[in-house]
Structures are given as C-alpha cells and as structure tokens.
N, C-alpha and C positions, 0 to 999 in steps of 0.2 A: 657416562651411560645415560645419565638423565636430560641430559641437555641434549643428546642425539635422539631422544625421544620428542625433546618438544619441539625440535625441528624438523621431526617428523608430523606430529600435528598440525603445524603452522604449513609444511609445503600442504598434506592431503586439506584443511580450509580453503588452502588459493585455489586449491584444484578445484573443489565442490563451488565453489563462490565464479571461477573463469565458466566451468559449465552454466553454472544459472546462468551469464549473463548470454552465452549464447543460446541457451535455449528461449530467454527472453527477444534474444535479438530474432532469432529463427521463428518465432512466434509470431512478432510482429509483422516480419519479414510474409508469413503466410494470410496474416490479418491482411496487409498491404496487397498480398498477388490473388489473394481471394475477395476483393472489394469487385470483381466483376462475378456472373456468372455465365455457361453454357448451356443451351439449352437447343435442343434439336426444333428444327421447322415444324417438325410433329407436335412434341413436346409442346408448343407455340399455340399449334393450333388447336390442341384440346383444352389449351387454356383459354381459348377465342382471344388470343392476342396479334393486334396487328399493328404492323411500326409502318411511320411515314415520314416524310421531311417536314420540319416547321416548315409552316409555308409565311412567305410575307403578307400578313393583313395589315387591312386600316380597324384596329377593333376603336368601335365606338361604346363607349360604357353610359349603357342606359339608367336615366333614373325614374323608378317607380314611382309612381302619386296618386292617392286617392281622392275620391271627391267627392260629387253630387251633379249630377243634372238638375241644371235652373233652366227656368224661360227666361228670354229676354224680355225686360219692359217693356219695349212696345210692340211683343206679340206674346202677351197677356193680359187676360182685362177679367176684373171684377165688375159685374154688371149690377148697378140699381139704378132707382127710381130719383126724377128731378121731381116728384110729387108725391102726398101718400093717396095709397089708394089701395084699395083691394082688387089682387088677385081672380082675372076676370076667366080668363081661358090661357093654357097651355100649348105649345104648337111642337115643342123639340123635347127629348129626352136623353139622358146622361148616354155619352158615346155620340153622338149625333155633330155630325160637322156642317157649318153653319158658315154661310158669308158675309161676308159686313154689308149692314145694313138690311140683313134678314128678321123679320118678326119672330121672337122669341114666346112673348105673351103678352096681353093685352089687360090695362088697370083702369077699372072704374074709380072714377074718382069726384066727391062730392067738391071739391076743393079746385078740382079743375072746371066745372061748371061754375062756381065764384068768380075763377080768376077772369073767366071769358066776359061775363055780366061785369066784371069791373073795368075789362077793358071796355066793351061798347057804352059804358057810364062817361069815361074816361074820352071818349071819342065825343061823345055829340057836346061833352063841356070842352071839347076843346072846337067843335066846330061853333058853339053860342059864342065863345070867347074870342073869336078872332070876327064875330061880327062885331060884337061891343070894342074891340080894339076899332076896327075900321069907321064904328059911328064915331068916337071921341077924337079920332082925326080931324075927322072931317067938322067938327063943331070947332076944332081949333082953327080951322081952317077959316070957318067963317067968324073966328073972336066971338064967340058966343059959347066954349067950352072951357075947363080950368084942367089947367097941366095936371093938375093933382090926380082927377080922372085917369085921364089918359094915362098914368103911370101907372095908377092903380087898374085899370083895365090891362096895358101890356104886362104884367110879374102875373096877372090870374091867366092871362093863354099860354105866357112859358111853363109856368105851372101843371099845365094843365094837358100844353104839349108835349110835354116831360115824363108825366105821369102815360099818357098814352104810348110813348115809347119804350117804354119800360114795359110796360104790360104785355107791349107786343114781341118782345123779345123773349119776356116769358113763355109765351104762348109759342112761337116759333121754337124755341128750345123742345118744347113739349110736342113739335111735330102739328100744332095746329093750325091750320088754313085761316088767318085772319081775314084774309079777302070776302071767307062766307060771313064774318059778321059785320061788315060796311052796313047793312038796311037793318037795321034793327027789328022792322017788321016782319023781314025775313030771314032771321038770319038761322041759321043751321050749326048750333052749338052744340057741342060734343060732349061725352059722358066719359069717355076711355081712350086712355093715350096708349100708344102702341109703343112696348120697349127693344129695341130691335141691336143687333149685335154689332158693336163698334169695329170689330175683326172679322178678318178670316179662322175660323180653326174647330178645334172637340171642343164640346160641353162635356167636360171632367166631372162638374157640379151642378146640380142644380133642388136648392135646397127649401121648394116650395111647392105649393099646391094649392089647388082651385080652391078660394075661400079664403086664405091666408090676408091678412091685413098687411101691406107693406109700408114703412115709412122710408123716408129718402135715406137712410142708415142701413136700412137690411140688405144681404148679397141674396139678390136674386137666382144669379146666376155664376159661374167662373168658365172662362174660356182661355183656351191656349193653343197657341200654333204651333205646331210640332213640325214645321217646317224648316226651320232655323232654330236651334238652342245652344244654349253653352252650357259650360263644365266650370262648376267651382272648385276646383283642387286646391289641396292644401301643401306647403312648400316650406321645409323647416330652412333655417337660415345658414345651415351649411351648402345647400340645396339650393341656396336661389342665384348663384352665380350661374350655373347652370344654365338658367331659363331669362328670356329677354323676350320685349314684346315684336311681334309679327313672326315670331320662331312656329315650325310645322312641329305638331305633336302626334303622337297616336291617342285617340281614344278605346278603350276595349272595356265592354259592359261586362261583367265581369260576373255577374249573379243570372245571364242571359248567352244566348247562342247567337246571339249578332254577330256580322262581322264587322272587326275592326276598323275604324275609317281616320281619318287626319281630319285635325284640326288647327287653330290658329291661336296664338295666344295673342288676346283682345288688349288686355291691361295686368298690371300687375299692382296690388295696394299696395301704401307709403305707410302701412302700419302694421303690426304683430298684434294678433289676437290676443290678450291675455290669458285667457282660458288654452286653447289648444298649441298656445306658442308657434303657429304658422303662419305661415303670409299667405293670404287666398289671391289665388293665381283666376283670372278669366280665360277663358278658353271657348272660342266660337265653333260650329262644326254642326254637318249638316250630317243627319240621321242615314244611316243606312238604309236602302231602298224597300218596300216593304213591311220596313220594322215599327213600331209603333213604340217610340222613346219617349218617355213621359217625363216630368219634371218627381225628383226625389231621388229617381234609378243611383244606385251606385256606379264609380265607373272609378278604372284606374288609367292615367294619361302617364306614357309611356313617352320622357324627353331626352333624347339625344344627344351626346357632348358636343358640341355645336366647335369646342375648339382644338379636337384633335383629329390633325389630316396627316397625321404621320404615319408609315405602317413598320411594323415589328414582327418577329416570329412569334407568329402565335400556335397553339394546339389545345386542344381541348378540354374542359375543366378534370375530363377524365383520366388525365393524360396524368396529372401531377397529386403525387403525394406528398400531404401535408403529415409532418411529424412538430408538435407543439407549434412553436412560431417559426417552423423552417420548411421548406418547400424542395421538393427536387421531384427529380423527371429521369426516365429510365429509357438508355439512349443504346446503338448499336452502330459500327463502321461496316461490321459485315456485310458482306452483297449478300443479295435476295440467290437461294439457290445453292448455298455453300453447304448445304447440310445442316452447322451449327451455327447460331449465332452469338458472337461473345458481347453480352451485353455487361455494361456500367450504372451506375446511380451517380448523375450529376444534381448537385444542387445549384439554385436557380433563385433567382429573383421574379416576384410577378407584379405585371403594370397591367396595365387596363384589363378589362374583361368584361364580356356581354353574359347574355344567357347562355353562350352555346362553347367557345373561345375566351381562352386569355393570353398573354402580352407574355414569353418568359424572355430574362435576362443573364446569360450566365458571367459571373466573377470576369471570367476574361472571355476571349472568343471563341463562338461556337465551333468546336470542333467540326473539318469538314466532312462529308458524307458522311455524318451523321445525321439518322431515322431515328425515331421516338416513341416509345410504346405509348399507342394509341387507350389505351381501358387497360382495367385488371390492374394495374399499377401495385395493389395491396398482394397479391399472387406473384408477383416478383421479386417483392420486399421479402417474404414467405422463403421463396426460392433460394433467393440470399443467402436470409439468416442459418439455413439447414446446411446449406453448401457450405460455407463458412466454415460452419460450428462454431460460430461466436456466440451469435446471439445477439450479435449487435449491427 
C-alpha cells in the first residue's frame, strides 16, 4: 500500500513538472509570436507615424570645428611712425575705410626738420669734395700734387657721398621731396610728414589724438581688409585625417545670422599646441556679401568626409532606437492600405551619419519590402512592451 502511494506521488511530480515545461515552452512560444506588433493605419496615424523604404544615400559624416577668424598678413597692418613726432591733425575715425596710400594724419616733427639740414650739410660737402677730388687730380697730372692728397681727398667725397645718400633715402621714406632742397637758399623744408595707409581696408583702431607725442614704437593706427580672411580652427588628432590642404569647407559664424559660405583649407601645422592639444588648421574664405566679419568672430567650419563615395540604406536619426549599446529600427512588409500593419523590431548596426541621416546595417539582409518607422520609434517600443506583456 505504501509503495503504491509513492508511485503515486512520483507519477502526479512528472505530471506537474511535464506541465511547467509546457507552459514555459508555450510562453516562449508567445514571447516569440508576439515580438511583432498590429497596429491599424489609424492607430498610426495619431501616433504621427510614418514608415518609408531605406532609401540608398551617399551619407557623408560631418566633422564639426571651432575656431576664430584671423586677417591675413598681408591685409593687416599696424600703422606707425619712421620718425617721432607729434601728432599734428586727424583725417579718418574708427569704422572708416581707407585706401592705400590715403593720409591718415599728419606729424610735426622737430627731428624731421634736423634730418633735412643734415642732408643739405651733407650735400654741398659732397659737392666741395668732389671739387677738391678733381683739383688733386689734376696737380697729379701736372707732378706737382702727392698721391697722399688725392687719396685723402677721394675717402672724404665717398664719405660724404655716402652720407648724402643715406640721408636721402631717409627723407624719401618719410615722403619728403629732396628735389626742394637742391638750392639751399631756397630750399622749402618741411615740418610734418604725412602717415598714410599702407592698405586697402576699416580702421578697427585708432588709438590717438591731436597733441599726442608719437615715437616710431607707438600704433597709430590698425587696419584690416575684411575682403579676404581666414579661419583658425582647431583639429584634435583623431580629426585630422579628415582634413588635407586645398579640401572646400563650410564656414558658419555661429554667434551671427550670416550665411554660410566655403572656404579652402590654406595650410595645415606640423605641430600640436600643448595647451589645447589641437592642430590649427588655416582656412581661407571670403566673407558673405554685405556682412561685416571682423577678425576674433567665432566660427565653426564644417568638414566633409572627403573618403566616402559609397552609398548604404540610410533613415533618419529618428528612425532608430537606441537601448544601452544596441540599436534597432522598427520595420513593416505590410502594403500601405491593408488596414493593419504587422510591424517587427530589427536590430541593426549604424555606420556613417550626418545631421539629418544615418547608414543602418542589418545581421543579415534587409528584408524585402520592407518600410521603416520614420519618428516616434520610443511609442512603438511602448506598443510592444503592453501587447506583449512581457515587458521586455
């Protein structure tokens, strides 16, 4: 009797123990047939969801970079003085665009009146000194002179024509007419040189005034051509494979309503800043029309993958949901117009991506007529989980 009892217990365990396993398998089994969902056109549409086919792009993956607007060297110029002098008159005021070779202001200068007197000194000892060279010629000539002379007369007119040369190259640097002081008795020597603008472009700065004392050290003035400028951006060293010189970039002022325009990359440095650990990139580029881009401006230049000409199915960053480090995309075979659509959760791999598109890859091949929920993606997953009843 006892024994036909515990083989009674032992059949009713298998029993209880064969159910679980079907009830686990039947579970699965509904985990498994309910990995998709249905959802009516309607339903769809109040969730503003709309499915479309990857389409094939070429995504290029943009790299972002900050920078600064510079002038170029030689359409910028710091303006002083080749003499000191005081600040005589003013002609232009900060904002004011200015030609090369336009009068800026005008420097009385005691020092320039000196240098003028030294040249015409400078002059008539060199016009006595090549008479005394031509008398001790000519006394050699008749043996009645000593070479000694005559050497010692020729080193006092090279000297002297030396010094006259000099003098007058200073004076010419300084804009002064040495022709007017050939006659000494007339000559017309000047008190103020005129400092006039080596460029075209705005006076940005101008850091003087009537009365001011200038020595050849002080900045007068700053000028810049806002015609031509470049972009110093900055390019950390994962980033600069990217970028090669004569490549077209976007610039976009970024703290400004300009529009965007291309540029060129000029040069690229052979060194790494220690401070910012970037490589400053040059970037050439001419100003939007109208706009007034100054040197400082912030800018971010916007480069190009220059080495992907491949295209992939791409869809939109909206398209895919990310869950931790894993990605997937929510797909449909259904035709448009069925009433329901039975949609699935593929996961995917993602390659390139811009601002707008990215690149997906799925495990094996994309399933055919398969559409792609465009947005809402997280309202899917939602869907799911509740259809389901997993939760997962």
């Amino acid at each position: 009797m006892k024994h036909t009892q515990n083989l009674l217990i032992l059949f009713v365990i298998i029993l209880l123990s064969n159910c679980s396993e079907k009830e686990v398998a039947q579970t699965d089994k509904v985990v498994k047939e309910n990995d998709f969902l249905e959802l009516s056109e309607n339903q769809l549409a109040t969730l503003n969801i709309k499915f479309a086919k990857a389409d094939q792009k070429q995504i290029v993956e943009n790299v972002y970079l900050n920078g600064k607007v510079k002038s170029l060297p030689n359409l910028s110029a710091t303006v002083s003085s080749n003499i000191d002098g005081k600040v005589d008159k003013i002609f232009v005021v900060e904002g004011n665009i200015v030609r090369k070779g336009q009068a800026l202001m005008t420097l009385t200068s005691m020092e320039l009146i000196e240098l003028q007197n030294d040249y015409m000194t400078a002059e008539s000892e060199t016009d006595f000194s090549i008479i005394e060279l031509d008398r001790q010629k000519e006394l050699i000539k008749s043996n009645v002179g000593a070479l000694v002379n005559l050497q010692t007369a020729e080193a006092k007119y090279n000297a002297s024509l030396s010094r006259e040369k000099t003098l007058k190259a200073k004076l010419d640097l300084l804009g002064v007419n040495t022709a007017n002081l050939q006659d000494p008795k007339n000559a017309n020597v000047v008190s103020a040189v005129t400092i006039a603008s080596p460029i075209d472009g705005y006076i940005i700065k101008l850091p003087v005034s009537v009365g001011v004392l200038a020595s050849t050290q002080s900045v007068l003035a700053e000028i810049v051509n806002v015609n031509e400028l470049h972009a110093e951006i900055y390019v950390y060293d994962k980033d600069i494979d990217l970028v090669e010189e004569g490549q077209t970039v976007e610039i976009d002022f970024i703290n400004h309503s300009f529009e965007t325009v291309k540029g060129t990359v000029k040069n690229i440095s052979r060194s790494i800043d220690p401070e910012t650990k970037a490589i400053e990139v040059h970037v050439t580029f001419n100003p939007p029309k109208g706009a007034l881009v100054l040197p400082g401006m912030s800018v971010r230049a916007i480069v190009l993958n220059k080495d992907n000409d491949v295209t992939a199915h791409a869809v939109p960053l909206a398209a895919v949901l990310q869950e931790e480090d894993n990605y997937f995309v929510f797909g449909t075979d259904s035709e448009a117009g069925s009433g329901k659509l039975r949609i699935r959760k593929y996961k995917v791999n993602l390659g390139d991506k811009d601002e707008n598109f990215t690149e997906i890859v799925f495990p094996n091949t994309m399933p055919a007529n398969l559409t792609i929920a465009q947005n809402n993606v997280a309202a899917l997953e939602m869907q799911r989980k509740q259809m389901s009843g997993t939760g997962l």
